[in-house]
C-alpha positions as YAML, in Angstrom:
chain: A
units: angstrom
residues:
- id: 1
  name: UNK
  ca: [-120.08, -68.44, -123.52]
- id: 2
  name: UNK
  ca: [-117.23, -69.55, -125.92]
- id: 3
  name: UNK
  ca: [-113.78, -67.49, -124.99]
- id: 4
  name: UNK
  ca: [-112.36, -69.67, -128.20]
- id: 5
  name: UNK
  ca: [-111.37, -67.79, -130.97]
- id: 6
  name: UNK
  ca: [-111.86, -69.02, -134.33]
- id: 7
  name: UNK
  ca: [-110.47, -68.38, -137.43]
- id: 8
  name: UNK
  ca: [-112.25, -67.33, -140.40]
- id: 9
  name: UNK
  ca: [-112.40, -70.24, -142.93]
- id: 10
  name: UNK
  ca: [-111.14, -68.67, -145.91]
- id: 11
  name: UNK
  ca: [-107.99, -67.70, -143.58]
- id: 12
  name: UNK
  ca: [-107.69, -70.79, -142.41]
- id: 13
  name: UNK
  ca: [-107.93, -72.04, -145.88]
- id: 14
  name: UNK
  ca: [-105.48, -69.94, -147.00]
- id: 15
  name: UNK
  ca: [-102.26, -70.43, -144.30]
- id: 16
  name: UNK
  ca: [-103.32, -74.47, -144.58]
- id: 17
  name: UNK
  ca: [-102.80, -74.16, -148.33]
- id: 18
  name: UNK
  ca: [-100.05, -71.57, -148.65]
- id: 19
  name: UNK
  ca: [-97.51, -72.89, -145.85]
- id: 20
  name: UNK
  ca: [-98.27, -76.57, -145.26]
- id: 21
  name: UNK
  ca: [-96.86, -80.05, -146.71]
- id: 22
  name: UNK
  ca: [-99.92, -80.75, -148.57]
- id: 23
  name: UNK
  ca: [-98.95, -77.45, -150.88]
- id: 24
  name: UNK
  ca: [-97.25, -79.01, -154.18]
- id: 25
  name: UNK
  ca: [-95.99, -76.39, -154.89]
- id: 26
  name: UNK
  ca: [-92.35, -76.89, -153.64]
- id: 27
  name: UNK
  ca: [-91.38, -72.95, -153.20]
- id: 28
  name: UNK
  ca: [-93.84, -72.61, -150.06]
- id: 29
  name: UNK
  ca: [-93.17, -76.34, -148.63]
- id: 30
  name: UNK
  ca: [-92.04, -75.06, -144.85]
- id: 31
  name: UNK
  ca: [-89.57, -78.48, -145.21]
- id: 32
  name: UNK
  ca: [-88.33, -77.58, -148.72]
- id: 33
  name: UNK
  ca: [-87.52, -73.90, -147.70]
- id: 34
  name: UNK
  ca: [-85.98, -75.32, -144.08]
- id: 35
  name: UNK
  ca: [-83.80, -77.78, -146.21]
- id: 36
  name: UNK
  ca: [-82.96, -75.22, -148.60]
- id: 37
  name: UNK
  ca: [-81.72, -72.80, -145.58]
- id: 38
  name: UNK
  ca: [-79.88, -75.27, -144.19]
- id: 39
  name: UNK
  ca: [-78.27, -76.27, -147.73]
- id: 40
  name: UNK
  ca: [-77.26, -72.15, -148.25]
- id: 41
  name: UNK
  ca: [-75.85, -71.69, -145.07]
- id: 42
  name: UNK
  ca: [-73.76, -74.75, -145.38]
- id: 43
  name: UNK
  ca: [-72.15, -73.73, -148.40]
- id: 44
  name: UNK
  ca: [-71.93, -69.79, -147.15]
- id: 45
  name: UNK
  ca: [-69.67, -71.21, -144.26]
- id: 46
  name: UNK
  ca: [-67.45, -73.30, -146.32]
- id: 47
  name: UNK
  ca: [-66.93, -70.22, -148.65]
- id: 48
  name: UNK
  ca: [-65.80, -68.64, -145.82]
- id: 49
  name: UNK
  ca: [-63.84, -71.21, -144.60]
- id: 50
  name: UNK
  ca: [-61.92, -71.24, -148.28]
- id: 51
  name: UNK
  ca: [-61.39, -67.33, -148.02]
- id: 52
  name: UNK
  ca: [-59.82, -67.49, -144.72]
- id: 53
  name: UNK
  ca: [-57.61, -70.60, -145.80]
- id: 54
  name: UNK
  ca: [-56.39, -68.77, -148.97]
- id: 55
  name: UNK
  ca: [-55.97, -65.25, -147.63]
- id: 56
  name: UNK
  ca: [-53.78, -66.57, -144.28]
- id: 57
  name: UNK
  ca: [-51.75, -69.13, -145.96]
- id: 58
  name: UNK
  ca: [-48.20, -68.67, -144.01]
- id: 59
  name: UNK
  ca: [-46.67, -70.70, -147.31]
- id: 60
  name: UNK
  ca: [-44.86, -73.52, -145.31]
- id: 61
  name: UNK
  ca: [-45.92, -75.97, -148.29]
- id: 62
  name: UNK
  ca: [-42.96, -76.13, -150.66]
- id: 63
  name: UNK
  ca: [-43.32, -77.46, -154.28]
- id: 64
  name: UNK
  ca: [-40.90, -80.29, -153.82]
- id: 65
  name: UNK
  ca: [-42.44, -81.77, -149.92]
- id: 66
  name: UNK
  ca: [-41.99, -85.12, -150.79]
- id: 67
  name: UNK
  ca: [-37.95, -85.06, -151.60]
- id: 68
  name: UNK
  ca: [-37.79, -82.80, -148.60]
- id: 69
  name: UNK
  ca: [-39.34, -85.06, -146.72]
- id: 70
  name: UNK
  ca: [-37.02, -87.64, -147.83]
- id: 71
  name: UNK
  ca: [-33.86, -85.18, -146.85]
- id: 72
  name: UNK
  ca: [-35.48, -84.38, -143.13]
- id: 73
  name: UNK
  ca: [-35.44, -88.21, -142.92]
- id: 74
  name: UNK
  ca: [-32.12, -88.70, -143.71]
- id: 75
  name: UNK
  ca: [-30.84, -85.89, -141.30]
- id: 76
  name: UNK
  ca: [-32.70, -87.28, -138.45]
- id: 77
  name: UNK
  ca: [-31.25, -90.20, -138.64]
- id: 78
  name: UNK
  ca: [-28.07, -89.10, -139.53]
- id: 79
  name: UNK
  ca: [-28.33, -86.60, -136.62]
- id: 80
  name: UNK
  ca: [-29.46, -89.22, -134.08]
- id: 81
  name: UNK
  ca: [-26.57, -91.56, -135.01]
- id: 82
  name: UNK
  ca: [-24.30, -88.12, -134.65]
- id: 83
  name: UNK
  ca: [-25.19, -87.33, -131.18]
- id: 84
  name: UNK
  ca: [-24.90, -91.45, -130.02]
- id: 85
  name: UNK
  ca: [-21.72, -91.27, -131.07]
- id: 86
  name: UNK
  ca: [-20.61, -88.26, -129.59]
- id: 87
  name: UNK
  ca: [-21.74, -90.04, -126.51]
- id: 88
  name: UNK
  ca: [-21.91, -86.45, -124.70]
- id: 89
  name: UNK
  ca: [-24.16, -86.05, -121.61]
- id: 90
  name: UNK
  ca: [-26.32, -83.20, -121.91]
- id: 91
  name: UNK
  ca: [-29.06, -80.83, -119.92]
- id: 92
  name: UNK
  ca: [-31.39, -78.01, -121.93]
- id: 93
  name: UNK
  ca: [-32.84, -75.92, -118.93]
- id: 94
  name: UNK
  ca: [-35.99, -74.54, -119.82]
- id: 95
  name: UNK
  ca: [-38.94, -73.01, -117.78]
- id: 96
  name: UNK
  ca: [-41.71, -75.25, -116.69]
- id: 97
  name: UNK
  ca: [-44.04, -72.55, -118.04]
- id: 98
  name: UNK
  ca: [-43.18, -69.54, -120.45]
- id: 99
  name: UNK
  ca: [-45.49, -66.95, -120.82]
- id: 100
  name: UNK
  ca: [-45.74, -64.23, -124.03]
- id: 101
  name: UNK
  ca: [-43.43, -61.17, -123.75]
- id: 102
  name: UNK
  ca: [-42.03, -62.27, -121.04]
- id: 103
  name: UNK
  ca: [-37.89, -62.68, -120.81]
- id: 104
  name: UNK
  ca: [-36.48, -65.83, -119.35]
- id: 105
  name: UNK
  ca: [-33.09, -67.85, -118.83]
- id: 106
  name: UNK
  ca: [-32.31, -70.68, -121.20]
- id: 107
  name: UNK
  ca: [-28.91, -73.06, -120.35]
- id: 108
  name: UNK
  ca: [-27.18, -75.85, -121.70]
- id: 109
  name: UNK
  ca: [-24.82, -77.94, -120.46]
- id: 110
  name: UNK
  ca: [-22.98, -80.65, -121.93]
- id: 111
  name: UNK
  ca: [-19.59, -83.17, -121.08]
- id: 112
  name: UNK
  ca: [-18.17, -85.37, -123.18]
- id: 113
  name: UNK
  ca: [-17.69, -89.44, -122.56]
- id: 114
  name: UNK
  ca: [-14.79, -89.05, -120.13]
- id: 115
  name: UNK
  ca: [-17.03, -85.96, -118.15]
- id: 116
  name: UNK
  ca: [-14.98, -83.19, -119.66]
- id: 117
  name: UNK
  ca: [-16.91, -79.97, -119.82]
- id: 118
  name: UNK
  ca: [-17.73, -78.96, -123.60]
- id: 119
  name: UNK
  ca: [-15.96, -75.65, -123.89]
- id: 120
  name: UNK
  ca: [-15.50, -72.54, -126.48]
- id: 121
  name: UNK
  ca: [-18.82, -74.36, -128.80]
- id: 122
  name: UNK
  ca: [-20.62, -72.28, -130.52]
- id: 123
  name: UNK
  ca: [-24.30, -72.71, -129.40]
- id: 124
  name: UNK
  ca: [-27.47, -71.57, -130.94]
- id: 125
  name: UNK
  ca: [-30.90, -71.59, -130.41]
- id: 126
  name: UNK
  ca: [-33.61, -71.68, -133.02]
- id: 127
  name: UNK
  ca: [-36.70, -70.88, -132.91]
- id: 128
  name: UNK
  ca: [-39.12, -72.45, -134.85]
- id: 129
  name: UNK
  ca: [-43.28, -71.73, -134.85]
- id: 130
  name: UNK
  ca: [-44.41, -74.81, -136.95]
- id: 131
  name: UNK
  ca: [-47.63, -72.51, -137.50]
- id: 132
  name: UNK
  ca: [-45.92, -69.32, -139.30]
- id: 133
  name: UNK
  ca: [-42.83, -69.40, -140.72]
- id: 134
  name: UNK
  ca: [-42.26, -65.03, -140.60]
- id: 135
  name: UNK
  ca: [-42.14, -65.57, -136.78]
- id: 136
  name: UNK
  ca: [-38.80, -68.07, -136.49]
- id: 137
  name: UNK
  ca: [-35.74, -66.29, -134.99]
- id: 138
  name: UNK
  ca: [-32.72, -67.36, -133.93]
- id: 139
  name: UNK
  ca: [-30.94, -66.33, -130.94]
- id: 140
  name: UNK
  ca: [-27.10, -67.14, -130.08]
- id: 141
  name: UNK
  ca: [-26.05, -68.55, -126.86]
- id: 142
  name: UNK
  ca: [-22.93, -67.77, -124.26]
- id: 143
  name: UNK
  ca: [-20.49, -69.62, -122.29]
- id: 144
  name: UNK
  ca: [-21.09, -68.73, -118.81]
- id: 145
  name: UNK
  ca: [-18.75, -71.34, -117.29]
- id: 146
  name: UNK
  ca: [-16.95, -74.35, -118.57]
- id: 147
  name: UNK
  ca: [-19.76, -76.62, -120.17]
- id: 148
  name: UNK
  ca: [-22.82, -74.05, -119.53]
- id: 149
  name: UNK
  ca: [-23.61, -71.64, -122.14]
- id: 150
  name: UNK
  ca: [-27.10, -69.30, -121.27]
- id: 151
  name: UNK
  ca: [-29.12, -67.21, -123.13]
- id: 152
  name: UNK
  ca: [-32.25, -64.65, -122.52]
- id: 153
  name: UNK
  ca: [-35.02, -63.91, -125.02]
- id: 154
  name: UNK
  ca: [-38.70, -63.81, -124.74]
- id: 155
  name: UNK
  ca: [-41.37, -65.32, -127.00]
- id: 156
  name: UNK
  ca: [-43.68, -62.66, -128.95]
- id: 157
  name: UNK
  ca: [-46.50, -65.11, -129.74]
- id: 158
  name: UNK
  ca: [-48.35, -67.49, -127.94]
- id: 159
  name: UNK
  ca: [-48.69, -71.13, -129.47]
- id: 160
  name: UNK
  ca: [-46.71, -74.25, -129.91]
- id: 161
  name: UNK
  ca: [-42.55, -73.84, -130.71]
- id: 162
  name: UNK
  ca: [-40.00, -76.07, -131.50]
- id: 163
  name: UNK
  ca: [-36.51, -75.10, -129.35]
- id: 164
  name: UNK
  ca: [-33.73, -76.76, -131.78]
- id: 165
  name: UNK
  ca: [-30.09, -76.46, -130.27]
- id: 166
  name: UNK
  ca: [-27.38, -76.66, -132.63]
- id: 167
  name: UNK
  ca: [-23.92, -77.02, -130.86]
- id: 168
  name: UNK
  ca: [-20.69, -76.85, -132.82]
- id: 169
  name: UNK
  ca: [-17.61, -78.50, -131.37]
- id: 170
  name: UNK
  ca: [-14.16, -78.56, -133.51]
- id: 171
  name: UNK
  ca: [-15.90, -81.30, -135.93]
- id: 172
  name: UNK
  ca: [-18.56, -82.65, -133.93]
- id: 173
  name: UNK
  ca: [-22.23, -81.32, -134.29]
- id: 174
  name: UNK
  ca: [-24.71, -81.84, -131.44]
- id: 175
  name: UNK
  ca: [-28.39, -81.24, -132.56]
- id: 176
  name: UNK
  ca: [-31.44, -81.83, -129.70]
- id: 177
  name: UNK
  ca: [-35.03, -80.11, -130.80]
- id: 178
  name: UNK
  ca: [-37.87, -79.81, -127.58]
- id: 179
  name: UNK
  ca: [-41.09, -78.76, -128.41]
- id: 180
  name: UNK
  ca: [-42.40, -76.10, -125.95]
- id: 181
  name: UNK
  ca: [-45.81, -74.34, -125.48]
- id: 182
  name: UNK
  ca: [-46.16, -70.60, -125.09]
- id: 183
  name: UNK
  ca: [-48.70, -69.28, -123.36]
- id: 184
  name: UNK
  ca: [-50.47, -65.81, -123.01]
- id: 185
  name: UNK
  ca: [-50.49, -64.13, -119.37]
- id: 186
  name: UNK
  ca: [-52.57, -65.50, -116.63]
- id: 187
  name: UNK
  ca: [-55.14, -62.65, -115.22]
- id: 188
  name: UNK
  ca: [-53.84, -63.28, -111.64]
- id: 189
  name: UNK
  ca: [-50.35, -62.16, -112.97]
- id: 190
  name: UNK
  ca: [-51.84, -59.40, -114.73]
- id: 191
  name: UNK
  ca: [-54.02, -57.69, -112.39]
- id: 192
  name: UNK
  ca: [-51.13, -57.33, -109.54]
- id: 193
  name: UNK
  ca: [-50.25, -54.23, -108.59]
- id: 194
  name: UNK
  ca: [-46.35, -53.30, -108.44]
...
């Protein structure tokens, strides 16, 4: 008793010469039409890809990068050289982790070379997403007490963001950038219950 089941010959005929690699017929080669697949999708993604580039472009490409390059150069060194000379000693307080939406307490302090407290500068904070451009604000800064100036403001997206302090002094300039990362709430801090 044979439990086998066999297919008719003319079937068997017919899937061996429809669907296998000795067809010549390239439209119903199974490793033509899997190449083929894999080809279309490839290019279907990178479309996609393109689209998404293009339509969320946040335009921080200018036409003239190079000479601006050039320029940032120039001020970085010229900056750097600016703040040896100034020979200042100075402390950005920042929190060892900032979360989205969430206010917290920036300071800065700063003495001069003979340790006189930096007083009645005009300190600002800017804040720079190097990801989109629209979300940079700037926020202006307070003298607490002689040499410490403080601000409050919260971050509304998560992400990298450059901190650059600008402190103006009479005719001295004090620029210091830190590069911070934001992040979004932890679900510990989320679930609690006031």
């Amino acid at each position: 008793m044979n439990k086998t089941q066999t297919i008719p010959a003319n079937k068997k005929n017919y899937f061996q010469n429809r669907y296998s690699q000795a067809n010549k017929e390239a439209t119903r080669n199974p490793w033509f039409l899997a190449i083929l697949g894999i080809i279309v999708v490839f290019l279907v993604v990178n479309f996609i890809f393109i689209g998404f580039a293009i339509g969320t472009n946040p335009g921080l490409v200018s036409d003239d990068y190079y000479e601006q390059g050039r320029e940032h150069e120039r001020n970085v060194e010229t900056r750097s050289a600016a703040r040896n000379n100034l020979n200042w000693e100075t402390k950005m307080e920042i929190p060892k982790r900032i979360t989205i939406n969430k206010a917290d307490t920036y300071r800065f302090s700063a003495v001069d070379s003979r340790g006189v407290s930096i007083m009645d500068a005009e300190v600002t904070f800017t804040l720079y997403r190097p990801s989109d451009v629209s979300a940079d604000f700037v926020m202006p800064v307070e003298q607490i007490a002689p040499g410490l100036y403080q601000t409050t403001f919260y971050f509304p997206l998560p992400g990298i963001w450059d901190i650059n302090l600008k402190v103006t002094h009479g005719d001295d300039v004090y620029h210091q950038t830190r590069r911070i990362s934001v992040h979004m709430p932890t679900m510990s801090a989320t679930n609690k219950v006031p």
